[in-house]
C-alpha positions in Angstrom: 89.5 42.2 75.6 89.6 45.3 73.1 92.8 47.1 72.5 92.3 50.7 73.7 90.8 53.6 71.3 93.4 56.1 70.1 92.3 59.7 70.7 90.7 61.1 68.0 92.8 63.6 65.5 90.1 66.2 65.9 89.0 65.9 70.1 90.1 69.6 71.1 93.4 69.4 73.1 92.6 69.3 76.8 95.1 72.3 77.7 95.5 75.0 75.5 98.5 77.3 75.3 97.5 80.8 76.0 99.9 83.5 76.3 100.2 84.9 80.2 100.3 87.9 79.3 96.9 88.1 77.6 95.3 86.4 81.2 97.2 88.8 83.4 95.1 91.0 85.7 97.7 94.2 85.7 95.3 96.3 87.3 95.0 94.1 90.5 98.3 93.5 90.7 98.8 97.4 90.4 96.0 97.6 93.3 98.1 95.3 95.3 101.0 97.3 95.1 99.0 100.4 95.7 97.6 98.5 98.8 100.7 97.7 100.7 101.8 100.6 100.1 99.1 102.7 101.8 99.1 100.0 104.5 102.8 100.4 105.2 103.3 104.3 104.8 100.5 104.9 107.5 102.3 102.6 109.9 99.4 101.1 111.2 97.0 98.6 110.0 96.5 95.2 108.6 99.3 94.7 106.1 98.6 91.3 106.2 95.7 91.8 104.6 98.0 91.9 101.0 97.6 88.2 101.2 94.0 88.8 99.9 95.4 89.8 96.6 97.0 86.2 95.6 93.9 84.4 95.7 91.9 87.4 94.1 94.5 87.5 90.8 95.0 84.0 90.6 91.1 83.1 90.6 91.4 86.0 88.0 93.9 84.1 85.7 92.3 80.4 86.4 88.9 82.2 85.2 89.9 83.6 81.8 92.3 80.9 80.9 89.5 78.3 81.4 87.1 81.1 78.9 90.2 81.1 77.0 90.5 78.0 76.7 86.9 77.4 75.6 87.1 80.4 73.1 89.7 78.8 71.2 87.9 75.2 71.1 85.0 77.0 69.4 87.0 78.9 67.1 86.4 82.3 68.5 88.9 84.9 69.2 91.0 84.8 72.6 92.8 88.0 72.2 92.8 90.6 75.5 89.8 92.3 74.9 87.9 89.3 74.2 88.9 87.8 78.0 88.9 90.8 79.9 85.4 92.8 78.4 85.2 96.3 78.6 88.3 98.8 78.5 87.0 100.2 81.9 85.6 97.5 83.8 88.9 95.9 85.1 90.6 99.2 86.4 87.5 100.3 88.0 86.9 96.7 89.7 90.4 97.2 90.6 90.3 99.9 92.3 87.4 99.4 94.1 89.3 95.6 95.6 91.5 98.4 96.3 89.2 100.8 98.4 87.8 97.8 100.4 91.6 96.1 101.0 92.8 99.1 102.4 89.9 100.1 104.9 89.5 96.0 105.7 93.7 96.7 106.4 92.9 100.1 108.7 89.9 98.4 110.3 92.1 95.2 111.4 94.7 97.5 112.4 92.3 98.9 114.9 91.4 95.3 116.7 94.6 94.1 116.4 97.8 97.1 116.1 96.2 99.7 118.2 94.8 101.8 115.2 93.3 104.7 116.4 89.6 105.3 115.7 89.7 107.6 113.5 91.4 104.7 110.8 88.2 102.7 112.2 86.0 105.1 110.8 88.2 105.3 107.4 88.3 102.0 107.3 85.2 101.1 107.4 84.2 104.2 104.8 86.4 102.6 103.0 84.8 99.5 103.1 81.7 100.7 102.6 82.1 103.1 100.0 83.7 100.2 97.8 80.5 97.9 98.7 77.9 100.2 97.6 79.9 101.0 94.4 80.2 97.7 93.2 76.4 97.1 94.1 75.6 100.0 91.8 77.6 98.7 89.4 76.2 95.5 89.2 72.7 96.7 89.1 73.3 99.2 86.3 75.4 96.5 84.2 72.4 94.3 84.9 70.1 96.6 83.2 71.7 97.7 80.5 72.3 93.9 79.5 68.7 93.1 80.0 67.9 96.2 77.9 70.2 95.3 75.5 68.4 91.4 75.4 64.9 92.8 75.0 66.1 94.9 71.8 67.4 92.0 70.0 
C-alpha cells in the first residue's frame, strides 16, 4: 500500500478568490428593482414574477466566477471588463430581461388577477418586443464576430 501523493505546489487552487463585486450583475439587479416596481405601482399583474430575477443573477455570478476562475489559472486578467465584455451589452441585456419580465408579469396578471386586456396586449408587446430584440441582437453580434474571424 502506497502512502498518498501530496498535491502538487503548482496544481492551480480549485477555488479562486474573486472579489464579488467584480461578478456582480448591477444592471439586473437594477432591472429587478425596476421590475417590481412597475409590477406593484400598476396594481395589477404577476409580481411574482420577481422571483425570475434570482435564478437569472445568480446563474450570472456562477458564470463569470467559473470564467473568472479559469482566467486567473491561465494567467490572464480577471478585472470587470474582462468578465462582463462590452460596456453596453449588459445594460441593454438588462433591460430587455426587463421588457420581457414586466409584460410576462401584466400577461399573468390577466389569467390569474383579473388584468384587463388591454395589460394583455402590453404584456404580451412587451414580451415580444424584448424577443425580437434580443434575436436581432444575436444575429448581428454573430456576424460581426464571424466577420471579425475571416479578417484574421
Amino acid at each position: 500500500m502506497q502512502p498518498e501523493a501530496e498535491p502538487s505546489e503548482t496544481a492551480p487552487p480549485e477555488d479562486v478568490p474573486v472579489p464579488l463585486r467584480r461578478l456582480m450583475p448591477w444592471w439586473y439587479i437594477a432591472g429587478a428593482v425596476v421590475t417590481l416596481g412597475v409590477l406593484v405601482a400598476v396594481e395589477s399583474g404577476g409580481v411574482a414574477i420577481g422571483a425570475f430575477w434570482g435564478p437569472a443573477i445568480g446563474l450570472v455570478i456562477k458564470d463569470r466566477r467559473t470564467d473568472a476562475q479559469d482566467r486567473q489559472r491561465r494567467g490572464l486578467p480577471v478585472s470587470r471588463c474582462d468578465l462582463v465584455g462590452p460596456a453596453w451589452l449588459e445594460p441593454v441585456l438588462a433591460g430587455l430581461l426587463t421588457m420581457f419580465a414586466i409584460g410576462l408579469g401584466l400577461a399573468i396578471g390577466f389569467v390569474f388577477d383579473d388584468v384587463s386586456p388591454a395589460g394583455l396586449w402590453a404584456g404580451l408587446g412587451l414580451i415580444v418586443a424584448s424577443a425580437l430584440t434580443t434575436l436581432g441582437l444575436v444575429v448581428v453580434r454573430r456576424r460581426a464576430t464571424q466577420k471579425a474571424l475571416s479578417q484574421l
